[in-house]
C-alpha positions, 0 to 999 in steps of 0.5 A, a space after each residue: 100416357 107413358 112417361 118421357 124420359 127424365 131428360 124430357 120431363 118438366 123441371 120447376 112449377 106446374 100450374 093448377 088451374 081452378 078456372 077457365 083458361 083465358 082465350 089468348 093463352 096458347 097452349 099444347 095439350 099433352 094427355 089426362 093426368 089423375 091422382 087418386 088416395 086409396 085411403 083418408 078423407 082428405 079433400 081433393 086440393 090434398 092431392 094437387 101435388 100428385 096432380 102436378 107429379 103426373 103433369 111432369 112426367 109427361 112433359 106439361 107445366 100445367 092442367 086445366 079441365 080438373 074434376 075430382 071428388 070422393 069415392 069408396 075404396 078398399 080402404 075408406 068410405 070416401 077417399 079422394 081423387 082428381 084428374 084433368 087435361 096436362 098442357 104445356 103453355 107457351 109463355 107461363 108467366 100469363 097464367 100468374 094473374 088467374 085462379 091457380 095453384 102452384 106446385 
């Protein structure tokens, strides 16, 4: 998905969220966002705020659906990657009592 414009962009926090989305949080869904290291064998949580980087350009204050884990590249053996679904909620202060991490 192509990045907004600056002006378009999310501003302040974006919320990694490691568990399911409760049912009464209303949200819009935006696009899939990735992070991946080409080299290191870090673990996955290392590239959160990459994760939350790529949620901003594209208008989301938080991501749901993660996957991640190791892969081979030109570089390592086992370098990191994660992804999952930017959405934006409507009211973030409900997503403050969940699992979640905050970059």
């Amino acid at each position: 998905m192509p990045d907004l414009p600056i002006s378009q962009q999310t501003k302040g926090r974006v919320y990694i969220i490691k568990s399911d989305l409760p049912a009464n949080v209303k949200y819009t869904e935006v696009g899939k966002v990735k992070a991946n290291a080409r080299y290191g064998y870090d673990s996955v949580v290392t590239l959160y705020p990459l994760l939350a980087d790529e949620a901003r350009k594209i208008g989301a204050n938080a991501v749901i659906d993660l996957y991640g884990g190791h892969t081979v590249t030109a570089f390592s053996w086992g370098a990191p990657y994660t992804g999952g679904t930017a959405i934006k909620v409507e009211d973030i202060e409900q997503l403050k009592q969940y699992d979640v991490e905050v970059y």
